[in-house]
N, C-alpha and C positions, 0 to 999 in steps of 0.2 A: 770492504768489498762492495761494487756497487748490486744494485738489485740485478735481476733479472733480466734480460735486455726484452722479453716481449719473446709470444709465442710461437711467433715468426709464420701464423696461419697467414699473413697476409703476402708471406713472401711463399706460396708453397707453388702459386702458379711463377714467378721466378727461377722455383729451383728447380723444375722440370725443363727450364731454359740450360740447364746451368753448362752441357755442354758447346751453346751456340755461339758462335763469334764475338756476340758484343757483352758474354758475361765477364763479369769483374773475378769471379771464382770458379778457378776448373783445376784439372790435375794436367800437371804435364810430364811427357815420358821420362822414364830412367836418364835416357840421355837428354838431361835436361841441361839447354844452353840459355843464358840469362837473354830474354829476349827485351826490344828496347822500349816494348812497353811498360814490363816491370821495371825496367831501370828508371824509364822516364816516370812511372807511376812513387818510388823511392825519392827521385830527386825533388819532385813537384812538392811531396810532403812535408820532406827536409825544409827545404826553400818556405816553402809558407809557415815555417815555425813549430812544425811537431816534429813526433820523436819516430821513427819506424821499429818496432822490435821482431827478431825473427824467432819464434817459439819451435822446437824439437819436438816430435813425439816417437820415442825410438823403440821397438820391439824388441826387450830385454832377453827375451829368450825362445829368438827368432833360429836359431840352429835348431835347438830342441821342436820348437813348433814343427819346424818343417819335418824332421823325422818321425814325428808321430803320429803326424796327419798325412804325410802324403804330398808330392806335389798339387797335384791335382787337386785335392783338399782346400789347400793353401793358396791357390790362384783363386778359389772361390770364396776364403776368407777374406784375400785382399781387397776383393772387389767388393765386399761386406762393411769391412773396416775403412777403403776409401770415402763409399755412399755414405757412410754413418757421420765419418769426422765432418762431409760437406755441409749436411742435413744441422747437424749439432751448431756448428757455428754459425749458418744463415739464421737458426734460431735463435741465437743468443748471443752472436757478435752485432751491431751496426752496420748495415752493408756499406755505407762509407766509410768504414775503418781498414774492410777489405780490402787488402792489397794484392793479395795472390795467395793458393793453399797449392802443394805440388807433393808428389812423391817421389821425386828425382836421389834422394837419399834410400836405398832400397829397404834400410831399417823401418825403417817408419813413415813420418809425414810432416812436414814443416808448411807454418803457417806464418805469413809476414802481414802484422798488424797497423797501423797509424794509430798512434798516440798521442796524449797530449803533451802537458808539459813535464820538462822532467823530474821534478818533485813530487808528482801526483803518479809518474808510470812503473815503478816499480811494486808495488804492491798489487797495483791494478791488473799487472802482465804476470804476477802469482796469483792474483785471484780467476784469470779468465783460464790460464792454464789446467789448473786446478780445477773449473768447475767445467770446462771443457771436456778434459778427460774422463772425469768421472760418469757423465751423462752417458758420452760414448763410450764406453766400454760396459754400463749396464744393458744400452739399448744394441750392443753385439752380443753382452750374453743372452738376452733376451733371443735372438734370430740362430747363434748359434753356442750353443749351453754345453756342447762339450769341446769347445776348443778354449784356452786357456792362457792366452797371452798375458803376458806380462809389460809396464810400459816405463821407461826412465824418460823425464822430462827435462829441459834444459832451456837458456832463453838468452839472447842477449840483442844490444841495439846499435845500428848500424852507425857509423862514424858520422860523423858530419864532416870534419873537416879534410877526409881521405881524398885526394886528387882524384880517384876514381870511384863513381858510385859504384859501378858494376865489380870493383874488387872490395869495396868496401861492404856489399851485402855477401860477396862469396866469405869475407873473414868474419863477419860475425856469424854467418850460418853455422862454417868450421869450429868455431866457439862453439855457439850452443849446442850442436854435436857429442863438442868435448863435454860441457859441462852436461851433457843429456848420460855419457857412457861414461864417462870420470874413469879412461881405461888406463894401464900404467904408460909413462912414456908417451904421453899424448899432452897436447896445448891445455889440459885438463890442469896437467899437475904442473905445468909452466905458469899459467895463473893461481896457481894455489900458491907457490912458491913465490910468484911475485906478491900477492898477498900479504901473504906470511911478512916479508921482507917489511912491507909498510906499516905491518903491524909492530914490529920491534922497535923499528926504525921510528915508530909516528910521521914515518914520510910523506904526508900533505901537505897542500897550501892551501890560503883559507882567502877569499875574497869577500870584499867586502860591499853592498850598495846602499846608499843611504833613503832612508823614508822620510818624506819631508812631508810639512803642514800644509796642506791647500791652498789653506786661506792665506799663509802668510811668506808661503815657499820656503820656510828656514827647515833646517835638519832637524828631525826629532829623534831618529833612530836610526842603527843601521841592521840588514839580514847579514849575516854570515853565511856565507855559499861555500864548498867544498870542492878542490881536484885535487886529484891524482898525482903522480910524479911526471915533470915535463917530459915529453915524447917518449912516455910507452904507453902501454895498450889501455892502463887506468888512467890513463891522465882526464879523460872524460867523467863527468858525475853519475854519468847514468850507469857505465861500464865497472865504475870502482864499485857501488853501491851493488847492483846484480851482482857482481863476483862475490862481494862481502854476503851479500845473502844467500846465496848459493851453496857458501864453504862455511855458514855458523860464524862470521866474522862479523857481523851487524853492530852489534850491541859495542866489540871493540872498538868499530872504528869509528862511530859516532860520540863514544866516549872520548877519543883519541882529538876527534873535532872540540867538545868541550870543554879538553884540558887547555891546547892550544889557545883556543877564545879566549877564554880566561888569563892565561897569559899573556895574551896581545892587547887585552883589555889593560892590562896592570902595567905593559910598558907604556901602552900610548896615555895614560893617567887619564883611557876615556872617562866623560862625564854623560854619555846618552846613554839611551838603551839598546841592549844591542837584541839580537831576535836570532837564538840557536835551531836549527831543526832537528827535529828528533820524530822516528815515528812511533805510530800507537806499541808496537812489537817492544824497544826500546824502551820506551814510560811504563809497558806494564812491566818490566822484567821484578823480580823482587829484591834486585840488589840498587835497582836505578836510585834511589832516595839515599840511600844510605852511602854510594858513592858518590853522590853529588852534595852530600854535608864534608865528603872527607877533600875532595877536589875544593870547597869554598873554604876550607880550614888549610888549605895548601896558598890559597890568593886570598888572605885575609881583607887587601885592599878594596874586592869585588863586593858588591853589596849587591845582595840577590834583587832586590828591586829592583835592578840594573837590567835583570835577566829575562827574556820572553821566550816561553817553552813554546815553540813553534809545532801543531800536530801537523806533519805531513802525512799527503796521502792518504787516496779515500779508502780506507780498511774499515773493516768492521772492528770495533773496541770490544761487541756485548762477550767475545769469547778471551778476553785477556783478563785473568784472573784479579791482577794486582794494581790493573789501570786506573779505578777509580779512585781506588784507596792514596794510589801515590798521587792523582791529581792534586787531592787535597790535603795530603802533606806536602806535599809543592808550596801549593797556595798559602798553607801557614807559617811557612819558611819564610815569605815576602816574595816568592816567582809569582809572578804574570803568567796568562795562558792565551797563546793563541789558535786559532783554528784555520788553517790552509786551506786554498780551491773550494771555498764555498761559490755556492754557483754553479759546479761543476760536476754536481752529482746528489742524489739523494741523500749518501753517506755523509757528507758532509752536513749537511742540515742534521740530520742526527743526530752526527756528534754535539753540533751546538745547542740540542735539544738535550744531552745528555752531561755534557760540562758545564754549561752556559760561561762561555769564555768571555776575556778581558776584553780581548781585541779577536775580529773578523775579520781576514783577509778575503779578498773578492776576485776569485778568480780570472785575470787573464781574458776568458773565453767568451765572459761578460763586458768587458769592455772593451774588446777589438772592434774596433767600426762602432761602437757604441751612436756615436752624434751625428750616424745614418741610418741608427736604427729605432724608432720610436717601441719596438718591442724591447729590444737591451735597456732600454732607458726605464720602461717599467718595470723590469727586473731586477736594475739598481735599484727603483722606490719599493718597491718591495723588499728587498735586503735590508735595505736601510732601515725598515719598520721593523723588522724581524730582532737588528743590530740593537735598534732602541726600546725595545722591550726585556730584549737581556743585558741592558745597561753596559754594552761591547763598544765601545772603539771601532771603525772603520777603516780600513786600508785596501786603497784597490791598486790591485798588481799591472804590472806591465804598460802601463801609458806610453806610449809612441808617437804621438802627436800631438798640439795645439788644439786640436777642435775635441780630441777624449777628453782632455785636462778641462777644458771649457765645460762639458756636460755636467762633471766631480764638483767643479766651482758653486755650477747652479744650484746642484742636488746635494750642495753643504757637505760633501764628502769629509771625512776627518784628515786622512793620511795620506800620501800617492808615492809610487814607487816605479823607475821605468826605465827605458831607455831615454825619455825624453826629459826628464826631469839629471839623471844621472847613470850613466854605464857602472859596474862594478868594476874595483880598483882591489889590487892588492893590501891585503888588509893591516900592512906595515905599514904601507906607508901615507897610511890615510890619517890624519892629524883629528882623532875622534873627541877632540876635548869637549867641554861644553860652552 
């Protein structure tokens, strides 16, 4: 989880603005129509390469409330519980993350976020939920201590490739609705079910991009990327993984990613290394070691050296009981360890203050526009000190041009991975020999 986002004293004469035209955060009425700034605010985000997620906060026992307080009670509540939730996230979200916060679902309150990349948002978009609500709902009991709501959360993230934005935020709203009230007969348990389906089934496909050497542009590794079943609602990475998280399917389906690897590894007789993701939740479970000795006894051909435990996403590790422990039965098995989105958060330096991993991947966020920006550029030389004091490997994500790749060159980067170097490719049919 990342830290804190700041007190948000500096924002407090902003959020006495908050109802005036040029705020980025307000409520809008019950009859709320998708207006074209929000759309256009959604598409711009998309387009520039992040994720949007729209978060639920639903009033679980919003019948009962009103019967026991009163209408009139309850109009004073709402107006309690809107100020609170505004207050709480100007606090502790990024005002440029803001996208829009609205009440137009009369349950509760939906909040649409910008996010970064998709490996890194899922946990992030449990962590902010999570420390969201709780803040706001002490700092309502605090104002008013005897009303007693109760709240079901839910989340999910806007399509990218939907012909229309403005139905594409209406259907994930609807989503996380569903998965906020999990009621029967609702798109709730149409995803559960579709789920379910991929779990029997192992119905994924696995993509593949390769990591190449700097210095010398040849292959050295490749990531394994994850989707969904072609054209439905999981076919997206972000959508399968939130649903998997959401229904206690995590740990399946990441396994499900595993065994697949490993088998596509044994048909293509690859000879690199290939780079699994997994997150912290997943490595600390207490069965993860012991099922990943019986999957390498199932592909005897696989030689764990082959294998790099990729940590996604910036979570907190210190509360997963059996994470350290399996690190380092990992490691004496012959895995590798890698660390995701460094760069990209406090948490992430932790973590490599707390594993001290093989290889350091570098976030994305640090190299976009990098060789225009003489700040990004000391950020990579500071990385890269950091890298070589924990005797890590280097890998910087996402290169999309000639003049990034140039900067990596200079600054003796180890590894690079991107669109510009290689799109990812289906992972049959990628000839991963050595």
């Amino acid at each position: 989880m990342r830290q804190p986002y700041g007190t948000g004293k500096k924002r407090l004469a902003e959020w006495m603005k908050i109802f005036s035209s040029h705020s980025k955060i307000r409520f809008y009425p019950p009859q709320f129509i998708l207006r074209n700034p929000v759309v256009s605010g959604v598409r711009n985000a998309l387009e520039s390469g992040f994720e949007v997620a729209v978060i639920v906060f639903n009033i679980k026992n919003l019948q009962q409330l009103t019967e026991s307080i009163g209408y009139e009670r309850y109009h004073t509540y709402r107006g309690c519980l809107n100020k609170t939730f505004q207050e709480v996230i100007m606090d502790l979200v990024p005002e440029e993350e803001i996208l829009v916060l609205h009440d137009y679902n009369t349950d509760g309150i939906t909040l649409m976020l910008r996010t970064g990349g998709e490996k890194q948002s899922l946990l992030e978009i449990d962590a902010i939920t999570y420390t969201v609500l709780r803040e706001a709902e002490q700092r309502i009991k605090d104002t008013l201590p005897d009303v007693d709501a109760e709240f079901n959360t839910g989340y999910m993230f806007v399509e990218k490739q939907h012909y229309s934005a403005e139905e594409a935020i209406r259907k994930a709203e609807q989503q996380a609705i569903s998965m906020a009230d999990r009621k029967v007969e609702t798109e709730f348990n149409q995803l559960v079910q579709q789920m379910n389906r991929i779990i029997i089934h192992k119905n994924i496909r696995l993509m593949a991009q390769p990591i190449f050497d700097v210095a010398t542009s040849e292959i050295r590794a490749y990531e394994v990327l994850t989707r969904g079943p072609v054209g439905t609602e999981l076919e997206s990475p972000l959508s399968l993984f939130s649903v998997a998280r959401q229904t206690n399917h995590l740990y399946d389906l990441e396994m499900i990613v595993l065994e697949k690897t490993l088998h596509q590894i044994t048909e293509n007789q690859s000879g690199q290394q290939v780079f699994i993701n997994f997150t912290p939740v997943t490595i600390g479970n207490e069965n993860f070691v012991s099922d990943m000795k019986k999957m390498l006894g199932k592909y005897q051909d696989v030689h764990s050296e082959r294998i790099v435990i990729e940590i996604t996403e910036r979570d907190s590790i210190d509360d997963l009981a059996h994470f350290a422990k399996n690190i380092k039965l990992l490691r004496s098995l012959g895995f590798r360890v890698a660390v995701d989105d460094t760069g990209a958060g406090y948490a992430s330096l932790h973590t490599i203050s707390e594993v001290i991993p093989d290889i350091i991947k570098i976030d994305r966020s640090v190299i976009q526009d990098i060789d225009s920006s003489t700040i990004k550029e000391s950020i990579l030389k500071g990385l890269l000190l950091i890298a070589k004091e924990a005797g890590s490997l280097v890998v910087a994500e996402g290169i999309e041009s000639a003049a990034e790749a140039m900067v990596l060159s200079r600054n003796k980067v180890d590894l690079a991975q991107g669109y510009f170097y290689a799109k990812p490719a289906i992972m049959e049919k990628i000839p991963m020999s050595s």
